[in-house]
Wavefront OBJ file of the C-alpha trace (Angstrom):
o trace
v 3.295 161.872 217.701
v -0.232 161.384 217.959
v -2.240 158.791 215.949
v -3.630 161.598 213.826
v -0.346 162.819 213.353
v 1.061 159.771 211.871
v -2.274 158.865 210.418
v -1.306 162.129 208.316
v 2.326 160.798 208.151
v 1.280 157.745 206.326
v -1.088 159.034 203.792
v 1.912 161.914 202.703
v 4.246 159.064 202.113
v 1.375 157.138 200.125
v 0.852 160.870 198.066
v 4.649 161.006 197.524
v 4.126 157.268 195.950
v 1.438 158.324 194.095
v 2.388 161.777 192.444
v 5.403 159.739 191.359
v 3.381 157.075 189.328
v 1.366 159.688 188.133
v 4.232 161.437 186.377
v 5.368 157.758 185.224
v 1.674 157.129 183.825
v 1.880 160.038 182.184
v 5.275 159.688 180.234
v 3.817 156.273 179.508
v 0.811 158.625 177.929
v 2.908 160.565 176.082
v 4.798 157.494 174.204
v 0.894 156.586 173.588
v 0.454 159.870 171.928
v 3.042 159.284 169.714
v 2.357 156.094 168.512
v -1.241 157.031 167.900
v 0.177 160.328 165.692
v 2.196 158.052 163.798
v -0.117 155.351 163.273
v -3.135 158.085 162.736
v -5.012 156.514 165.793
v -7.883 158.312 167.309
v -7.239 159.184 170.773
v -10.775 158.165 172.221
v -11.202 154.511 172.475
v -14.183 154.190 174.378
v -13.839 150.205 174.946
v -10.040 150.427 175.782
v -10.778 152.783 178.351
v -13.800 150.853 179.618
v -11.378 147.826 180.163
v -9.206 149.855 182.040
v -11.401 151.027 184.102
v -12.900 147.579 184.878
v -9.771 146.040 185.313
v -8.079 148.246 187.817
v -11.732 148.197 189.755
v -11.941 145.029 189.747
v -8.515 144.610 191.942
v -10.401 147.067 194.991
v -11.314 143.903 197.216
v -13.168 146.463 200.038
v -16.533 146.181 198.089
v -17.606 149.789 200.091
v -14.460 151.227 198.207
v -14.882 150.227 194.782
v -17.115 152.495 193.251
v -14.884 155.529 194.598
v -11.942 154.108 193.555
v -13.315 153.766 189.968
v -14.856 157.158 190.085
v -11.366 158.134 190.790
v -10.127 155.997 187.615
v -12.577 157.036 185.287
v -11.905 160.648 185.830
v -8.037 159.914 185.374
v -8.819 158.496 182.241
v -10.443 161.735 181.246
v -7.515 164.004 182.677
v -5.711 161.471 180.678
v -7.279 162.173 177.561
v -6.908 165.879 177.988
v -3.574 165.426 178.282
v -3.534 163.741 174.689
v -5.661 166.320 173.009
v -3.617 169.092 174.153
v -0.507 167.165 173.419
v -1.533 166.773 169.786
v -3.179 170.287 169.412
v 0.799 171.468 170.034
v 2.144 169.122 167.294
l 1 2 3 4 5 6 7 8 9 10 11 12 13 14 15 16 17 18 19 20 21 22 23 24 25 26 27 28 29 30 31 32 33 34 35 36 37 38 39 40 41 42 43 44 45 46 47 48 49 50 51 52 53 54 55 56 57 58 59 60 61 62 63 64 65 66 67 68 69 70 71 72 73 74 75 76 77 78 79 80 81 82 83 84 85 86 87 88 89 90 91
């Protein structure tokens, strides 16, 4: 196998993590949803998600990495929102 090869090898087993805490987040989202319908929460809060955001930055030691890991965060956050709204737009 050539170093690209398992290079490639590597980052599929690190997408095969990932895709599987993405569908965890996600359920996580949904019991969100919920408690924000029963509670009549709004689903934007702007300084929760700005936490977030910082937080899980914050933890990207390679300085040269961090701002595309939180560009990466920031638009989960939005897909994450989505999610929400179209969630509650079925209920």
């Amino acid at each position: 196998m050539s170093h690209l090869e398992e290079c490639r090898s590597q980052i599929d087993a690190l997408d095969e993590k990932f895709a599987a805490l993405f569908e965890e987040r996600f359920r996580i989202v949904k019991e969100i949803i919920d408690y924000k319908v029963e509670n009549r929460l709004p689903i934007l809060d702007e300084g929760r998600e700005n936490e977030i955001i910082k937080k899980n930055t914050d933890r990207i030691e390679d300085e040269d990495l961090r701002r595309y890991f939180r560009a990466v965060y920031q638009y989960m956050i939005e897909v994450s929102r989505e999610y929400q709204e179209e969630v509650l737009s079925e209920k």
